[in-house]
C-alpha positions in Angstrom: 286.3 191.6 92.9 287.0 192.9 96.4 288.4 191.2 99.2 285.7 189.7 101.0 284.3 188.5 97.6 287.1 186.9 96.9 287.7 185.3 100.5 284.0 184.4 100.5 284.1 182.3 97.2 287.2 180.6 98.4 285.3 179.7 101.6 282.3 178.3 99.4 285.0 176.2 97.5 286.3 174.7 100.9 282.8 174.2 102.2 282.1 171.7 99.3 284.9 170.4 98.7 284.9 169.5 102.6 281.6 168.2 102.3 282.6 165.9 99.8 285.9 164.6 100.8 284.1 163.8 104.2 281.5 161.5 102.8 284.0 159.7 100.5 286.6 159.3 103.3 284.2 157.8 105.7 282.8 155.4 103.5 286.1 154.8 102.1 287.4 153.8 105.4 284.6 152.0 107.0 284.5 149.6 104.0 288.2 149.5 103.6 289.2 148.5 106.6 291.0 151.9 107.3 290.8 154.1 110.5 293.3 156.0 108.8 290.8 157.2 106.3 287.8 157.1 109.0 290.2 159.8 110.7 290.9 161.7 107.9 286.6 162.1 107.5 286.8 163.1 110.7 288.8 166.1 110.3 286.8 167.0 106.8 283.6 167.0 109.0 285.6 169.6 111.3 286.7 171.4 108.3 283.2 171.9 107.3 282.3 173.2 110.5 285.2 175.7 110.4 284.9 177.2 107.2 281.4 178.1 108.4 283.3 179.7 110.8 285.8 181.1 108.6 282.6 182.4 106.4 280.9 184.0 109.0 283.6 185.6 110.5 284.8 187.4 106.8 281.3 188.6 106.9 281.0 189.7 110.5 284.7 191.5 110.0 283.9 193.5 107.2 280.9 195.5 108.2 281.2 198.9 108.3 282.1 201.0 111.7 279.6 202.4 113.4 279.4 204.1 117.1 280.1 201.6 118.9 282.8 200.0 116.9 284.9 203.4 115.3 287.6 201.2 113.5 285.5 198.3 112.4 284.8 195.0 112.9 287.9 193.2 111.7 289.2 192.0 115.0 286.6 189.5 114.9 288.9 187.3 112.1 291.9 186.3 114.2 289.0 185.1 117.2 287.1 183.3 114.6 290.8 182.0 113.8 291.4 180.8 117.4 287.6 178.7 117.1 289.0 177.1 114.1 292.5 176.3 116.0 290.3 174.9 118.9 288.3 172.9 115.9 292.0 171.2 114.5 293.2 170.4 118.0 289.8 169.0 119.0 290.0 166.5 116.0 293.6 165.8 116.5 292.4 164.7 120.2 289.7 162.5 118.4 292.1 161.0 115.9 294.9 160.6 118.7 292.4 158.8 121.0 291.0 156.5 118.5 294.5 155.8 117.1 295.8 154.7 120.6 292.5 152.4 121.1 292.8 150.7 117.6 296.7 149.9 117.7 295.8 147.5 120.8 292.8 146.1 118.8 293.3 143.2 116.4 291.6 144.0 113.4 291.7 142.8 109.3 294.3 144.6 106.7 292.9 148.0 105.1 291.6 147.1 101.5 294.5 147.9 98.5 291.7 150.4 96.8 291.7 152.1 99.2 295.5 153.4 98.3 293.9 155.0 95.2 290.8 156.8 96.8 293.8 158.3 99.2 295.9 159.3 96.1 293.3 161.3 94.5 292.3 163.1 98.1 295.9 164.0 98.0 295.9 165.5 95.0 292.7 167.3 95.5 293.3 168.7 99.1 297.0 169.8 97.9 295.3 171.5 95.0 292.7 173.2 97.4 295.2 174.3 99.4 297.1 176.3 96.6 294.5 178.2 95.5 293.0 179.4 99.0 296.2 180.2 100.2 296.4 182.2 97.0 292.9 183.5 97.8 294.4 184.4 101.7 297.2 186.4 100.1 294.5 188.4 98.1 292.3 189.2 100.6 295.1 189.4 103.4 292.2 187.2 105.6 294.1 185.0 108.6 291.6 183.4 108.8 290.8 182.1 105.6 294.9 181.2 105.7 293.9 179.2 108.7 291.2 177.4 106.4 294.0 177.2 104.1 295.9 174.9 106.3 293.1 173.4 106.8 293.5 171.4 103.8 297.1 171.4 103.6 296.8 169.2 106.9 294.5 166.9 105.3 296.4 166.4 102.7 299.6 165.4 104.7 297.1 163.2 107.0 295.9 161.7 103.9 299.9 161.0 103.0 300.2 159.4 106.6 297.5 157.2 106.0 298.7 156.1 102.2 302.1 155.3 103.7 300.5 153.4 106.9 298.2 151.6 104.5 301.0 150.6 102.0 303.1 149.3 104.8 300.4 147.5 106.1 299.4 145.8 103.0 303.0 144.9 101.6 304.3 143.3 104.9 300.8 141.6 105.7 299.7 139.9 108.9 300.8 141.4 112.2 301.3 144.9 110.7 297.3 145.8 111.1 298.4 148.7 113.0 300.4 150.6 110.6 297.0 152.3 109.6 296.7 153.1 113.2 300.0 154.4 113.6 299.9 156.9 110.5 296.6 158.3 112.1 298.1 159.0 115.4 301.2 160.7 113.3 298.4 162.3 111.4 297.1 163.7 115.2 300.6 165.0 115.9 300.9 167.0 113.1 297.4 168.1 112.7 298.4 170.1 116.7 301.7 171.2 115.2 299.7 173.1 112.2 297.3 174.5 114.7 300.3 176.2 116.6 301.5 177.9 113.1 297.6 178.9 112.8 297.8 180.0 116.0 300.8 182.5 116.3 300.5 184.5 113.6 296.3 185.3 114.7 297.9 186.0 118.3 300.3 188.9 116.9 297.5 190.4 115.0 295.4 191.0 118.5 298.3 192.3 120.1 299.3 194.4 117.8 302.5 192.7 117.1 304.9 194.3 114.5 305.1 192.3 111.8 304.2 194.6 108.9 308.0 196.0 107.7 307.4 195.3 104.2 304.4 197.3 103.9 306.1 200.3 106.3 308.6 200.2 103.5 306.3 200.5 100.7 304.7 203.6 102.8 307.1 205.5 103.3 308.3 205.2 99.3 304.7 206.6 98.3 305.1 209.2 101.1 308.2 210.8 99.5 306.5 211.3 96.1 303.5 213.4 97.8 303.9 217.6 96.9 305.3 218.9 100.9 306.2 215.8 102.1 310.2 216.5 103.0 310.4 212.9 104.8 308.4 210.6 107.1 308.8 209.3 110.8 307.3 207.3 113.2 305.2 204.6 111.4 303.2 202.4 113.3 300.4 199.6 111.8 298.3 197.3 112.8 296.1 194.7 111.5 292.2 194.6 111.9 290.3 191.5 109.9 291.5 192.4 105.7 292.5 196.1 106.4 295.9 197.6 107.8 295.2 200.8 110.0 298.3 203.5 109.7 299.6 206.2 112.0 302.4 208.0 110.4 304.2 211.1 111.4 305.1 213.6 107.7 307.3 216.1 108.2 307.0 219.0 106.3 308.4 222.2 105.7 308.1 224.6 109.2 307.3 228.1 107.4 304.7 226.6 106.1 300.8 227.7 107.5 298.7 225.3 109.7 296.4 224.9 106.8 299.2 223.9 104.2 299.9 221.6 106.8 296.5 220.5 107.2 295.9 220.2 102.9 299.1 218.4 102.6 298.0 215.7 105.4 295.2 214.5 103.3 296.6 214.9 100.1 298.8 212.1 101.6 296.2 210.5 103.6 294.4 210.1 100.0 297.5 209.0 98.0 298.3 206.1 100.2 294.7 205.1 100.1 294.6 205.6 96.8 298.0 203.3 96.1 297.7 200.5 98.5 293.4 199.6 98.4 294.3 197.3 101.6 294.7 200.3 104.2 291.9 201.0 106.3 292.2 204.2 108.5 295.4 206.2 107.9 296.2 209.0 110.8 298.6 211.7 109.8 300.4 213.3 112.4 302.2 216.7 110.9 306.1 217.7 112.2 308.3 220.2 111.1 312.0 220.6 109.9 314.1 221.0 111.9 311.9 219.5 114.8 
């Protein structure tokens, strides 16, 4: 299975699983008693909307290059990335808002079911998040790692409602608001999720280096190439699901331009060959003794 295969099924797992979680959270809330819950199926019904994103931006990423675009498409992940950023903080607003309304509003005691509908939403959305993430790692996709967190914040949200709900129900009349209160806690860390979403996109536009573990493994495959005395300057950067190498070999100086040249893409071919997630790999040739 490729890459994009395997981000696009995990995206298709998050879509329905979203789509479900949304419908049983809102009706879970609005007949429980719990804005807690009614917020948590408002951030599902973002999540939908985002792994839409997410989908069409792991499709849009991995077309091939063409004139116009020589290195690809991948730079369109880490934007689709910021959109789903801008959907989390959006619903934290929501949540936050409603939250601060509702504390001021007398209103009746969430329902004790609804404690167990929030367990198994727990479970689920922690679940979910393990295996995208694992997905993410695969397919090196930030933006299917944002989707990730997606439902890793849902499933802390859906903790902040469980404990505002028990608290609410165990000390009884005139602690209403506890539901309200694990919402707006809910809000705060929904916004603090969107920054670590946020950051790591940000350093893949601008170039950022963040790549030594993958230098390292580089230069180790360089070495084991026929001509290949040592290696340089190494330089990457991140485009969607592909890393795109400059690396300076140096080789041998007595050696012809065109033993040179044959010795370039013999180890333009082996690192392509050895680590499937590089995209375009620029050799640049020095000699001993440079």
């Amino acid at each position: 299975m490729t890459n994009e295969q395997t981000a696009v099924k995990a995206t298709y797992f998050s879509i329905v699983g979203n789509v479900c979680l949304a419908l049983i959270k809102g009706l879970a809330g609005f007949f429980g008693n719990s804005y807690a819950l009614i917020a948590d199926a408002i951030e599902s019904t973002t999540d939908i909307l985002s792994s839409f994103l997410v989908l069409f931006g792991i499709k849009y990423s991995n077309k091939p290059p063409d004139e116009n675009h020589p290195y690809g498409h991948g730079r369109a992940e880490p934007l689709i990335t910021f959109l789903v950023v801008g959907f989390l903080i959006t619903s934290a607003t929501i949540i936050a808002y409603e939250s601060i309304i509702n504390i001021g509003t007398p209103h009746e005691l969430p329902k004790t079911w609804t404690l167990f509908v929030l367990g198994a939403i727990i479970i689920w959305k922690e679940y979910s998040f393990r295996i995208v993430m694992k997905r993410s790692v695969e397919s090196n996709s930030s933006s299917l790692k944002a989707d990730a967190w997606h439902h890793r914040s849902d499933a802390i949200t859906s903790v902040a409602a469980f404990v505002g709900i028990s608290i609410a129900l165990i000390l009884g009349k005139g602690y209403e608001s506890a539901d309200d209160w694990a919402a707006l806690f809910a809000a705060g860390f929904i916004c603090y999720n969107s920054y670590l979403i946020f950051r790591p996109a940000l350093g893949e536009i601008m170039d950022e280096h963040l790549n030594e573990d993958l230098i390292v493994e580089i230069r180790k495959v360089a070495q084991q190439v026929d001509g290949v005395v040592n290696t340089e300057k190494c330089f990457i950067r991140k485009a969607g699901m592909k890393y795109h190498v400059d690396l300076h070999a140096i080789v041998n100086a007595n050696i012809s331009v065109k033993e040179g040249h044959d010795i370039s893409h013999l180890l333009k071919d082996t690192l392509r060959a050895a680590i499937p997630e590089l995209g375009h790999v620029l050799i640049h040739i020095e000699p001993t003794n440079y």
